[in-house]
PDB file of N, CA, C and O in Angstrom:
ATOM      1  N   UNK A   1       0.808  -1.194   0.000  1.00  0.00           N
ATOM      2  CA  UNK A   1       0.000   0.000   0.000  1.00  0.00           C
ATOM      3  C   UNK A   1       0.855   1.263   0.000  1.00  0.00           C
ATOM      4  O   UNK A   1       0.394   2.286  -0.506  1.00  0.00           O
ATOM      5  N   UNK A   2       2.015   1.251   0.512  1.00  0.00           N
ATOM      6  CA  UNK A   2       2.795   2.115   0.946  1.00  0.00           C
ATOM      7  C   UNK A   2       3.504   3.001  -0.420  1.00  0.00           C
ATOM      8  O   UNK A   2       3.977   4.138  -0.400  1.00  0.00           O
ATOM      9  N   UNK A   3       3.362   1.831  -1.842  1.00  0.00           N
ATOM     10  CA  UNK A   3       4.141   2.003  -2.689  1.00  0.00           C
ATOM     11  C   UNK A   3       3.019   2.811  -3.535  1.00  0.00           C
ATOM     12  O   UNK A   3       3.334   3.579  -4.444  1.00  0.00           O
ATOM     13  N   UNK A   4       1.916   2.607  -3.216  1.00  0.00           N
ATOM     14  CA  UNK A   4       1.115   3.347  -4.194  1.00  0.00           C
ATOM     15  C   UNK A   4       0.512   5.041  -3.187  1.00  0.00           C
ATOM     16  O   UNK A   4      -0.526   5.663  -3.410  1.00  0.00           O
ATOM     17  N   UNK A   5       1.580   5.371  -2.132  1.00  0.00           N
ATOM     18  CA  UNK A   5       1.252   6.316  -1.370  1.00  0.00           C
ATOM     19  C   UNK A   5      -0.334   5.915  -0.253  1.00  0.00           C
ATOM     20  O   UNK A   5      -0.884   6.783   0.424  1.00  0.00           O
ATOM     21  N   UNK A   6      -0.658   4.893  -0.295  1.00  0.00           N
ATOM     22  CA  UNK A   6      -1.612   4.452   0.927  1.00  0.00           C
ATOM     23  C   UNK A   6      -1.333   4.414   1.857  1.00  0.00           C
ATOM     24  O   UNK A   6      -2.281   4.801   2.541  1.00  0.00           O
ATOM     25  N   UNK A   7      -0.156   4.049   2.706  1.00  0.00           N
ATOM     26  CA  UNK A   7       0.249   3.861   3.502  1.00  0.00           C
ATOM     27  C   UNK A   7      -0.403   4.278   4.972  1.00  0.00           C
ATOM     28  O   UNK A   7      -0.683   3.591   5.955  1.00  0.00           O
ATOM     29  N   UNK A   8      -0.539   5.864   4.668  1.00  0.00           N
ATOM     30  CA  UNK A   8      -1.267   6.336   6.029  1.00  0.00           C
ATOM     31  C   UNK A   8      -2.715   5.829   6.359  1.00  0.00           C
ATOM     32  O   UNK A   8      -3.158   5.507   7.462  1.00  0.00           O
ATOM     33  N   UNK A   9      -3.433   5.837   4.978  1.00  0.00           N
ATOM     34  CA  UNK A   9      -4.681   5.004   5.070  1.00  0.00           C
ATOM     35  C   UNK A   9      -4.838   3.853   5.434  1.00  0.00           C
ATOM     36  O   UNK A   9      -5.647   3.484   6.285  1.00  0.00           O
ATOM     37  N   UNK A  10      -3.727   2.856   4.541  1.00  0.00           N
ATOM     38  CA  UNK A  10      -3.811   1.588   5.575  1.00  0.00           C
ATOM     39  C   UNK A  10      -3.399   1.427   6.715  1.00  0.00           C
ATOM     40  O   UNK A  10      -3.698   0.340   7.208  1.00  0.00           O
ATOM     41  N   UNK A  11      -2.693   2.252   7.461  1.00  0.00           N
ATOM     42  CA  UNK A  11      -2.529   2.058   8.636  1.00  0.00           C
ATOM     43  C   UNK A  11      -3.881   2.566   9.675  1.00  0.00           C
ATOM     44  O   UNK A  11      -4.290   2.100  10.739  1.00  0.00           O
ATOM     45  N   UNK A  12      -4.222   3.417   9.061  1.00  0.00           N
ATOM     46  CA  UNK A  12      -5.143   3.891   9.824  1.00  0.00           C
ATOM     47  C   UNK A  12      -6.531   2.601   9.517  1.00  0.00           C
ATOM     48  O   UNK A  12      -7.442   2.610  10.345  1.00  0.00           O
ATOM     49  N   UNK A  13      -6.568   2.148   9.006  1.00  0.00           N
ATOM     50  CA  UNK A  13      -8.259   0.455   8.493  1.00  0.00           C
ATOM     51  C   UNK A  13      -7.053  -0.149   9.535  1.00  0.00           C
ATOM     52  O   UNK A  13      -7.640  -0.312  10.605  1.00  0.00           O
ATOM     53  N   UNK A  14      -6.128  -0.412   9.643  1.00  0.00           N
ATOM     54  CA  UNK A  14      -5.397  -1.631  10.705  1.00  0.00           C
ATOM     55  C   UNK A  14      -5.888  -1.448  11.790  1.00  0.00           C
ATOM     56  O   UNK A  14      -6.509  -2.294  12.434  1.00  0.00           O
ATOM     57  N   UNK A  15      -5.619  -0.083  12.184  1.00  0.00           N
ATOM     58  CA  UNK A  15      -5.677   0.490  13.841  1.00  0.00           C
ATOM     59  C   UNK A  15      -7.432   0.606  14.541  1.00  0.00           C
ATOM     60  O   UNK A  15      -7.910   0.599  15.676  1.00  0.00           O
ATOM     61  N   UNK A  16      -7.890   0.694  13.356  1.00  0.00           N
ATOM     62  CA  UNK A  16      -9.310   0.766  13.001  1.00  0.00           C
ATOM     63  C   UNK A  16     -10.158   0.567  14.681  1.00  0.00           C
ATOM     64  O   UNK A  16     -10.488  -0.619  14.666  1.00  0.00           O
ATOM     65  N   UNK A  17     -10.389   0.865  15.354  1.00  0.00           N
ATOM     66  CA  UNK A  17     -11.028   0.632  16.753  1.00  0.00           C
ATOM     67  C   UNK A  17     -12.452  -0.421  15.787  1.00  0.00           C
ATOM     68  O   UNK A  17     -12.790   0.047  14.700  1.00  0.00           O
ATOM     69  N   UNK A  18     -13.069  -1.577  16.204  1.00  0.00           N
ATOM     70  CA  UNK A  18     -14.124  -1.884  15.296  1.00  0.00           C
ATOM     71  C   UNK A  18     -14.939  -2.630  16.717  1.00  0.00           C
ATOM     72  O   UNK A  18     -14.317  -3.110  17.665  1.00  0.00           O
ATOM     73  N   UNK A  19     -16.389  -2.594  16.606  1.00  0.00           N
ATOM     74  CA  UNK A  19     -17.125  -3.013  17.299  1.00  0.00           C
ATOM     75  C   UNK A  19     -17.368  -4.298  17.748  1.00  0.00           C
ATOM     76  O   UNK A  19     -18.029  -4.668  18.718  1.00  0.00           O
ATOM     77  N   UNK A  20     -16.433  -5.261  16.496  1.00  0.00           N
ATOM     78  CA  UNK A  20     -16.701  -6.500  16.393  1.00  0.00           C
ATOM     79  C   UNK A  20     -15.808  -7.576  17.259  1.00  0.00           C
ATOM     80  O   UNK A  20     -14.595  -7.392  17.359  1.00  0.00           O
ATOM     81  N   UNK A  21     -16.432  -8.685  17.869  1.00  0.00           N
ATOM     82  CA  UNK A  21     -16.085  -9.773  18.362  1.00  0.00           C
ATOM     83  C   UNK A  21     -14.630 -10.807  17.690  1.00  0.00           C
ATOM     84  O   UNK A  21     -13.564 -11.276  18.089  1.00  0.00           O
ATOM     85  N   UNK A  22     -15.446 -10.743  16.473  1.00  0.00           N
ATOM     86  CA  UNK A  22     -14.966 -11.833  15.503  1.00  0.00           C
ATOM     87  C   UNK A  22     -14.752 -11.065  13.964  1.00  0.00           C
ATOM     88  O   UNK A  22     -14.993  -9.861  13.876  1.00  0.00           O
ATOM     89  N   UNK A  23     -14.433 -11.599  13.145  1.00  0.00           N
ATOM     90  CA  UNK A  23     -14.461 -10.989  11.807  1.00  0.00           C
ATOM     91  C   UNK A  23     -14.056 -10.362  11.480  1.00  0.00           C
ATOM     92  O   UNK A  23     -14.083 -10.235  10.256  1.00  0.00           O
ATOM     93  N   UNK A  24     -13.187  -9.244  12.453  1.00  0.00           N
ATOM     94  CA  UNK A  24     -11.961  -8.196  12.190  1.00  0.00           C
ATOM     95  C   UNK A  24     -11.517  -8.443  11.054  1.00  0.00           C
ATOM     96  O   UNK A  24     -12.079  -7.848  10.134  1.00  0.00           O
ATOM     97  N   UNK A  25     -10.501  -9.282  10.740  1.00  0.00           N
ATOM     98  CA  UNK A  25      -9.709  -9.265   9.826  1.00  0.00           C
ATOM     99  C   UNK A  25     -10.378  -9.149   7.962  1.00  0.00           C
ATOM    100  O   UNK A  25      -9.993  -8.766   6.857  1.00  0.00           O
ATOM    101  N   UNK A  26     -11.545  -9.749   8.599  1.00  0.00           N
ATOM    102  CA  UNK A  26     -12.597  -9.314   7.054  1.00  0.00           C
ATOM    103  C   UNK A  26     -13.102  -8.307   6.699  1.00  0.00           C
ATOM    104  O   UNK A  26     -13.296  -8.022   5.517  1.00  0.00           O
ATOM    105  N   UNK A  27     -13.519  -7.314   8.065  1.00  0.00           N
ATOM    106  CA  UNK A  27     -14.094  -6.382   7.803  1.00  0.00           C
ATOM    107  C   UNK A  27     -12.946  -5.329   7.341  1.00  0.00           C
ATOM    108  O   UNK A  27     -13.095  -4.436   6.507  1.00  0.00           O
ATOM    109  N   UNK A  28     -12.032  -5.566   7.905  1.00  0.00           N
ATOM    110  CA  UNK A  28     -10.529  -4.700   7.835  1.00  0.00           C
ATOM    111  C   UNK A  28     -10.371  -5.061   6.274  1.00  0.00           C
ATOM    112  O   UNK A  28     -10.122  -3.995   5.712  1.00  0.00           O
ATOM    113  N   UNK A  29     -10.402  -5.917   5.504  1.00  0.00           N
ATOM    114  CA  UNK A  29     -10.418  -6.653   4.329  1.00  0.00           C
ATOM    115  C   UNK A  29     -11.023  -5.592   3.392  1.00  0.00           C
ATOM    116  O   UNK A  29     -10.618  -4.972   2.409  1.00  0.00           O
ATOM    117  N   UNK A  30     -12.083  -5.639   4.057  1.00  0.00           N
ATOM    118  CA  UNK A  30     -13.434  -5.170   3.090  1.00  0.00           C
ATOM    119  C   UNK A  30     -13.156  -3.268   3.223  1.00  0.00           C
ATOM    120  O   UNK A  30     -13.217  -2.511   2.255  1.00  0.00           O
ATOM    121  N   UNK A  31     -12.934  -2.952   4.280  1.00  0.00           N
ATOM    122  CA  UNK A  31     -11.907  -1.305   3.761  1.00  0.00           C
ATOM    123  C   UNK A  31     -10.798  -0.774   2.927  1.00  0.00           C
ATOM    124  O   UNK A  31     -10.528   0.344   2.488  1.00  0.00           O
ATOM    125  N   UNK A  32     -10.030  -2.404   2.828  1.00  0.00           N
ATOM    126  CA  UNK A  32      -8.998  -1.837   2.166  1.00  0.00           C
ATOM    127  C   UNK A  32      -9.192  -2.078   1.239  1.00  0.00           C
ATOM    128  O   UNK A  32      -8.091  -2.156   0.693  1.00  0.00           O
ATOM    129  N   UNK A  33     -10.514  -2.452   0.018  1.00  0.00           N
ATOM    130  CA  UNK A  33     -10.951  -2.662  -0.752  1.00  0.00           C
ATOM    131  C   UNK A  33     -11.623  -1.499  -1.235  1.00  0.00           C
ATOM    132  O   UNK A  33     -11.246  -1.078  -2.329  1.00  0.00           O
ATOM    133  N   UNK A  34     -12.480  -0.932  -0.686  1.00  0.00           N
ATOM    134  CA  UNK A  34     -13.189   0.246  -0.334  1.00  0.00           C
ATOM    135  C   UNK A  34     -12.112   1.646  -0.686  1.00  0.00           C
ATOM    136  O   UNK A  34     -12.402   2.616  -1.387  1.00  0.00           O
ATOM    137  N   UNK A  35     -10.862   1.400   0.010  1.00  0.00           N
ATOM    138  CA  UNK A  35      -9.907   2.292  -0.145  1.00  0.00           C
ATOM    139  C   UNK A  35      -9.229   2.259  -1.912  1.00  0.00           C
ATOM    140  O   UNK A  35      -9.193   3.146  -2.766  1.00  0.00           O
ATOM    141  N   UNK A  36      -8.861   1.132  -1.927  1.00  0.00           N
ATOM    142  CA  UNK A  36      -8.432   0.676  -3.260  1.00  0.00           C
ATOM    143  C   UNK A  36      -9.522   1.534  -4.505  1.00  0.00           C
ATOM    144  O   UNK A  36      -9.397   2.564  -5.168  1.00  0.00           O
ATOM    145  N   UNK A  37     -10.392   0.676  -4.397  1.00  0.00           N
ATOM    146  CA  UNK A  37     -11.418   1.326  -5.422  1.00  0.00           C
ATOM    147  C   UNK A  37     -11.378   2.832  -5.479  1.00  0.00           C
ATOM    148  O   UNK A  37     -11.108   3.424  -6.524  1.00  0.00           O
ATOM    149  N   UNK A  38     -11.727   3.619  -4.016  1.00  0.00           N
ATOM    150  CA  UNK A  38     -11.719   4.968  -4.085  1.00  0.00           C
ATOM    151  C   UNK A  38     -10.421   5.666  -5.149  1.00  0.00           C
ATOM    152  O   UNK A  38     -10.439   6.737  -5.756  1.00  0.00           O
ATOM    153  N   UNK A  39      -9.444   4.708  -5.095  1.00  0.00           N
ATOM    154  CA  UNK A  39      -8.252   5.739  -5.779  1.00  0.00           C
ATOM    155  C   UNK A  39      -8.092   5.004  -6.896  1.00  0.00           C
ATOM    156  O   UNK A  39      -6.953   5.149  -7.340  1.00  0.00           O
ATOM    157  N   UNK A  40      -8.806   4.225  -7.578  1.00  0.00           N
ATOM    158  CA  UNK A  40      -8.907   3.668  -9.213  1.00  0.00           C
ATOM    159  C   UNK A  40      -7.654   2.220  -8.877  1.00  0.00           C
ATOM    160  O   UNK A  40      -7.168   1.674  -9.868  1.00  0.00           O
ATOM    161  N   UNK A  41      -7.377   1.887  -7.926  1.00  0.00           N
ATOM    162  CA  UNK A  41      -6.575   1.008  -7.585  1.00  0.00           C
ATOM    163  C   UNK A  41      -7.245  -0.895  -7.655  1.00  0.00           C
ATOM    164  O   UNK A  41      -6.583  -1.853  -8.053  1.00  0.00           O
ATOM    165  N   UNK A  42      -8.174  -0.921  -7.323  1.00  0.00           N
ATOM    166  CA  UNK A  42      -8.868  -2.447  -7.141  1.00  0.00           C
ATOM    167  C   UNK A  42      -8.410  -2.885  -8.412  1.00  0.00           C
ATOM    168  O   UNK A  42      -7.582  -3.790  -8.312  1.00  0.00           O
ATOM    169  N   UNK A  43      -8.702  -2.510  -9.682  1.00  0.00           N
ATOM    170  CA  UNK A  43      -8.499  -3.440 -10.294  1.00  0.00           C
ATOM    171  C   UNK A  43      -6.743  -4.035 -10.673  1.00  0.00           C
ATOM    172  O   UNK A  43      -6.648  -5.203 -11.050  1.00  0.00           O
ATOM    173  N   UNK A  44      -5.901  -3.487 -10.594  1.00  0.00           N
ATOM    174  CA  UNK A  44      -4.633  -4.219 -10.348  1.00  0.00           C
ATOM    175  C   UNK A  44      -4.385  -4.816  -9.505  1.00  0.00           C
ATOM    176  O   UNK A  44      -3.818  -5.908  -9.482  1.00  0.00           O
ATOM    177  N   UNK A  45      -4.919  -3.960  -8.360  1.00  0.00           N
ATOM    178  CA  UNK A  45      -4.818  -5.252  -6.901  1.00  0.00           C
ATOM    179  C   UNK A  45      -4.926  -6.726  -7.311  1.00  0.00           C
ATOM    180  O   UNK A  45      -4.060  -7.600  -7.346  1.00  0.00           O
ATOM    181  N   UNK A  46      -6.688  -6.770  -7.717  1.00  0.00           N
ATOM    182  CA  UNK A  46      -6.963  -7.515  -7.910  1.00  0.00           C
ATOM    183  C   UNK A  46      -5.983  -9.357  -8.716  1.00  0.00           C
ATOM    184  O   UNK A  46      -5.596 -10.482  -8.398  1.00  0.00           O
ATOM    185  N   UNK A  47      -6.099  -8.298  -9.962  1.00  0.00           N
ATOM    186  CA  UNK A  47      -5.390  -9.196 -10.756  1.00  0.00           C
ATOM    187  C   UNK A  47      -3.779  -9.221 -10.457  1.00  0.00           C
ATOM    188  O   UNK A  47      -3.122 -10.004 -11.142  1.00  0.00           O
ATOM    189  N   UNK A  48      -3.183  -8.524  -9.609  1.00  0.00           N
ATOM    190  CA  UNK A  48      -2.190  -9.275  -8.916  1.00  0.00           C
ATOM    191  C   UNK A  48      -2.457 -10.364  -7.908  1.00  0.00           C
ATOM    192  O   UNK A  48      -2.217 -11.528  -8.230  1.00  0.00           O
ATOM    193  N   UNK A  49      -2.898 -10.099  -6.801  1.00  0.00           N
ATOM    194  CA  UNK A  49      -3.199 -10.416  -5.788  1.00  0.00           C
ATOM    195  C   UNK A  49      -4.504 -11.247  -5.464  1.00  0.00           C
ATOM    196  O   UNK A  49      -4.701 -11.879  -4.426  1.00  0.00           O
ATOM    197  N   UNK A  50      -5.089 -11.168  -6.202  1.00  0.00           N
ATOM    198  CA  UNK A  50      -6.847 -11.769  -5.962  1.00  0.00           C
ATOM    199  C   UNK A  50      -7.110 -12.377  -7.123  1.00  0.00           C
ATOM    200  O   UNK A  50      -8.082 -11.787  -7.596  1.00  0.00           O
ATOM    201  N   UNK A  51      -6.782 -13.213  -7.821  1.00  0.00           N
ATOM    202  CA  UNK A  51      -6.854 -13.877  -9.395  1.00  0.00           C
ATOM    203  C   UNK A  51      -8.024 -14.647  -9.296  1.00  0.00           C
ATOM    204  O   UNK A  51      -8.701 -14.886 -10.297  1.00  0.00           O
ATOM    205  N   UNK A  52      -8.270 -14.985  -8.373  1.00  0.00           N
ATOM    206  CA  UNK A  52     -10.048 -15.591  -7.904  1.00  0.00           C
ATOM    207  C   UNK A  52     -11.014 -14.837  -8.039  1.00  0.00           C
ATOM    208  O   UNK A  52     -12.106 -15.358  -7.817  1.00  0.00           O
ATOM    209  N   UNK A  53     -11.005 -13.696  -8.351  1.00  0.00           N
ATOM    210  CA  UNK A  53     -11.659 -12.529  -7.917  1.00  0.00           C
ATOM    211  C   UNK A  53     -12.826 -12.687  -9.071  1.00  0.00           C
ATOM    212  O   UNK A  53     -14.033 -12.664  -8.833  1.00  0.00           O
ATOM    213  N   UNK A  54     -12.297 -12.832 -10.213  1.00  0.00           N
ATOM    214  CA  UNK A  54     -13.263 -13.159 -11.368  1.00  0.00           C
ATOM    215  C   UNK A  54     -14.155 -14.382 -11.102  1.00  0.00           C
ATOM    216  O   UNK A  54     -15.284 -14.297 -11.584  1.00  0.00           O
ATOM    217  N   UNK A  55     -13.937 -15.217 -10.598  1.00  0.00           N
ATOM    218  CA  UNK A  55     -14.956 -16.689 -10.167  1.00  0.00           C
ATOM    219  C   UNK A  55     -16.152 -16.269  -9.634  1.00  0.00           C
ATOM    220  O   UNK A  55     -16.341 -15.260  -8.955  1.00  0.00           O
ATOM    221  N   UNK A  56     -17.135 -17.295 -10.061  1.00  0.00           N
ATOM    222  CA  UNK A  56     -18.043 -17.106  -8.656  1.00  0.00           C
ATOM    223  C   UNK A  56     -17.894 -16.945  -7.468  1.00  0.00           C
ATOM    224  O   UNK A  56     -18.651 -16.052  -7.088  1.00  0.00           O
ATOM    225  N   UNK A  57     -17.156 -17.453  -6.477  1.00  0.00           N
ATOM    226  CA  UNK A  57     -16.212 -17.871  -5.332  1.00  0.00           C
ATOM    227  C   UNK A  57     -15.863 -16.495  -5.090  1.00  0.00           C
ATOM    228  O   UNK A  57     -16.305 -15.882  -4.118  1.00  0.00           O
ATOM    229  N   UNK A  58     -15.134 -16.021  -5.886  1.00  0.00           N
ATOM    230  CA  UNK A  58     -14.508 -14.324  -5.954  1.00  0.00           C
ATOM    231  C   UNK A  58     -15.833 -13.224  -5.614  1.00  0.00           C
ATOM    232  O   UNK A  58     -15.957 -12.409  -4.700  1.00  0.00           O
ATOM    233  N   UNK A  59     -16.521 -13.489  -6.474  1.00  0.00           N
ATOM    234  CA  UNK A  59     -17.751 -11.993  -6.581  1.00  0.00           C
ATOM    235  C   UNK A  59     -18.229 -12.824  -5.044  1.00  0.00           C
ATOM    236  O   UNK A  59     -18.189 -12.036  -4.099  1.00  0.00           O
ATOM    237  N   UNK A  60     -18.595 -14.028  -4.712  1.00  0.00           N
ATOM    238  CA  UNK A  60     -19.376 -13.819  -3.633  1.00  0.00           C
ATOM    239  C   UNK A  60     -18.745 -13.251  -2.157  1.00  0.00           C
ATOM    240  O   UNK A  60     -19.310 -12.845  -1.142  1.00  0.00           O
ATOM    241  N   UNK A  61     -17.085 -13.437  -2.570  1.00  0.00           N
ATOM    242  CA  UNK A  61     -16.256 -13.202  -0.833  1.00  0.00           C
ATOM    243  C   UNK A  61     -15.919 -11.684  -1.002  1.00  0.00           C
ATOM    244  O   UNK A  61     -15.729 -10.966  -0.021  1.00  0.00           O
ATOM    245  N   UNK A  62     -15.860 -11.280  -2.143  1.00  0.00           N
ATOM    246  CA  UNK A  62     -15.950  -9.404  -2.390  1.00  0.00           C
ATOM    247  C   UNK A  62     -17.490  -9.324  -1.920  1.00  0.00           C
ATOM    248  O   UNK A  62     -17.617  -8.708  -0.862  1.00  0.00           O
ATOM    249  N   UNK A  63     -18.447  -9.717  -2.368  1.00  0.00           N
ATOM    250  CA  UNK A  63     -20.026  -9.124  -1.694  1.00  0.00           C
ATOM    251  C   UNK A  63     -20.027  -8.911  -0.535  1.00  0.00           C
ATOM    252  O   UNK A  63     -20.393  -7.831  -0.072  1.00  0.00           O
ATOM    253  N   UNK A  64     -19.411 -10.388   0.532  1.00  0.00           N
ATOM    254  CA  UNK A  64     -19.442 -10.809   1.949  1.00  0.00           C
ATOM    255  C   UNK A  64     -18.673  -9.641   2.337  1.00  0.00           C
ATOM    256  O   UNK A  64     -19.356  -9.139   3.230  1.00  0.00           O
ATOM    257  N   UNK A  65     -17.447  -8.788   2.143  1.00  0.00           N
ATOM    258  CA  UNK A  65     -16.808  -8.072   2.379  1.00  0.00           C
ATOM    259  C   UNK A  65     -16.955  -6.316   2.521  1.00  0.00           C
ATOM    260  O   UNK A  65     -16.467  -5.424   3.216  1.00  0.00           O
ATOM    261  N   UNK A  66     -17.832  -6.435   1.528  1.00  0.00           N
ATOM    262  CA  UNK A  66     -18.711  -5.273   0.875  1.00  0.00           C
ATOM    263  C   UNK A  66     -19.732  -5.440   2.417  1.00  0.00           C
ATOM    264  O   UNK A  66     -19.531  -4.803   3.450  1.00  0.00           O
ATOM    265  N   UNK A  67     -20.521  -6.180   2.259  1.00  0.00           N
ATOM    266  CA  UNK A  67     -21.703  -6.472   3.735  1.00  0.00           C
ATOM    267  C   UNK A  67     -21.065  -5.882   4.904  1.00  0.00           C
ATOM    268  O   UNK A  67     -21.276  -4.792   5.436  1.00  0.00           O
ATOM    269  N   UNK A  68     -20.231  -6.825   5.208  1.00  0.00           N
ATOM    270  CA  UNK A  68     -19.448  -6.408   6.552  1.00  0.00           C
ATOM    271  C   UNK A  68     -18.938  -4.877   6.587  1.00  0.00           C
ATOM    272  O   UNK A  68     -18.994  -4.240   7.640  1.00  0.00           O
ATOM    273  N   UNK A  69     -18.463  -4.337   5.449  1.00  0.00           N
ATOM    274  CA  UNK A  69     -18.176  -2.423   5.696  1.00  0.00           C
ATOM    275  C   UNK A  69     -19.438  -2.170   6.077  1.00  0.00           C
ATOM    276  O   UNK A  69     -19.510  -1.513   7.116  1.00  0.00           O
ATOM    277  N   UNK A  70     -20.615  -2.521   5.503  1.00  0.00           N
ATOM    278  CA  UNK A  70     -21.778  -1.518   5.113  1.00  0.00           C
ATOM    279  C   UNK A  70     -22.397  -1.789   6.665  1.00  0.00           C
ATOM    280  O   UNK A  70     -22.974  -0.927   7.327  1.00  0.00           O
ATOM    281  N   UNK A  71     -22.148  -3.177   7.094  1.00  0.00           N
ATOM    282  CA  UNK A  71     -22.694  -3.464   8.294  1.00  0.00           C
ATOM    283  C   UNK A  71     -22.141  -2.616   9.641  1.00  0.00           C
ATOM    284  O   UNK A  71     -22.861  -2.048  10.462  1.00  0.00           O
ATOM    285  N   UNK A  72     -20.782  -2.676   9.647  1.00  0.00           N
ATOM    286  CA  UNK A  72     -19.874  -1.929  10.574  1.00  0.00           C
ATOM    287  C   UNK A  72     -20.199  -0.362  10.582  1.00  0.00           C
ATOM    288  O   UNK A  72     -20.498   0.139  11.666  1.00  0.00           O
ATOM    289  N   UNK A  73     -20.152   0.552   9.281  1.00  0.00           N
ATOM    290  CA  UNK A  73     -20.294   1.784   9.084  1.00  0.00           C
ATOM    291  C   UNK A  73     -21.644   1.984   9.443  1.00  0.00           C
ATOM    292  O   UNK A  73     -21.585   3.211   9.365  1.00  0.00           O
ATOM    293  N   UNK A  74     -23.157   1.707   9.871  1.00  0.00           N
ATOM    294  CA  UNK A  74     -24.142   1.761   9.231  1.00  0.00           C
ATOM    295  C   UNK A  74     -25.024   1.456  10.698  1.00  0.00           C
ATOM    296  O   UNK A  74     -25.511   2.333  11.411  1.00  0.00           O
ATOM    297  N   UNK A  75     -25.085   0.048  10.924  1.00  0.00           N
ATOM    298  CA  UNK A  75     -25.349   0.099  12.049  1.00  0.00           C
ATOM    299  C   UNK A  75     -25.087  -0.688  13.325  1.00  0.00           C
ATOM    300  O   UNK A  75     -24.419  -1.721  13.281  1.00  0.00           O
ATOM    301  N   UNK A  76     -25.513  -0.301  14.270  1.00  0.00           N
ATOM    302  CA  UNK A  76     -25.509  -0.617  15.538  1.00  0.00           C
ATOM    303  C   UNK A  76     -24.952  -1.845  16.083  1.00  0.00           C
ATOM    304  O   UNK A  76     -25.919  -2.510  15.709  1.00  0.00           O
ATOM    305  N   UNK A  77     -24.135  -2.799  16.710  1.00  0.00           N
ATOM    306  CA  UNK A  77     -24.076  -4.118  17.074  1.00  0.00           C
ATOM    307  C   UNK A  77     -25.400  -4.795  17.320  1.00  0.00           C
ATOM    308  O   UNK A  77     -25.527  -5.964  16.956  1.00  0.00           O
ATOM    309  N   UNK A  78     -26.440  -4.138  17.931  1.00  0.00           N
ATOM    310  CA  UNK A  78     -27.799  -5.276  18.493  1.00  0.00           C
ATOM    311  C   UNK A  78     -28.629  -4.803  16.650  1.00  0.00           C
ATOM    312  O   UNK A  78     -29.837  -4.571  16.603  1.00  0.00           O
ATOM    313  N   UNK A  79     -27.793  -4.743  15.409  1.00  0.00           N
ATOM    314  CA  UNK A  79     -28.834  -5.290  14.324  1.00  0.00           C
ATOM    315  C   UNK A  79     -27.935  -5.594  13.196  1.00  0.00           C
ATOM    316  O   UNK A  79     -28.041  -5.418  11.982  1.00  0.00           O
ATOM    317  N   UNK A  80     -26.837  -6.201  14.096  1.00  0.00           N
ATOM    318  CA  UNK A  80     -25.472  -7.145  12.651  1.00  0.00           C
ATOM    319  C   UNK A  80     -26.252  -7.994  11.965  1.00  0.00           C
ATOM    320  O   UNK A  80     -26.100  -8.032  10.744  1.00  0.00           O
ATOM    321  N   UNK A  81     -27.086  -8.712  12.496  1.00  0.00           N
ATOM    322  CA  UNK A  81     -27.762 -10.337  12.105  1.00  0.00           C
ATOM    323  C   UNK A  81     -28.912 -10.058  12.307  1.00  0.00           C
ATOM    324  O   UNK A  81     -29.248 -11.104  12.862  1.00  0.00           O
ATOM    325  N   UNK A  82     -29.784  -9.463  12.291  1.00  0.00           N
ATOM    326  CA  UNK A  82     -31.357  -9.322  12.793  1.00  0.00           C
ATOM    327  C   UNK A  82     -31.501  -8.576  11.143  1.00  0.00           C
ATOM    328  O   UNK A  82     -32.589  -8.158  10.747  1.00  0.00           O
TER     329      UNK A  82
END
């Protein structure tokens, strides 16, 4: 991240204070994805790093990832799963 000038951003999704029990590391996932895209970056990521990404398998663990930001940013812990 550092090489494409992210650096401060990703450090800051690491340090991330997050509400969650479990799933950290996905939801942390699913920002730096979020971040990527914002700066026209996802798609090299991708096809370096994520070559699955095109599969079914791929679009559904980017959706799951996508969920979990929207869930974290959005709302409350007592309505993650409800």
């Amino acid at each position: 991240m550092a090489v494409n000038g992210l650096g401060v951003q990703a450090e800051a999704i690491r340090k991330k204070s997050l509400r969650w029990k479990s799933r950290t590391s996905a939801v942390r996932a699913g920002y730096m994805i979020l971040l990527l895209q914002s700066k026209g970056l996802f798609e090299k990521f991708q096809k370096e790093y994520w070559p699955n990404y095109e599969t079914e398998g791929g679009q559904k663990e980017y959706r799951n990832y996508y969920k979990l930001v929207l869930m974290t940013s959005v709302l409350r812990p007592e309505h993650y799963y409800h």
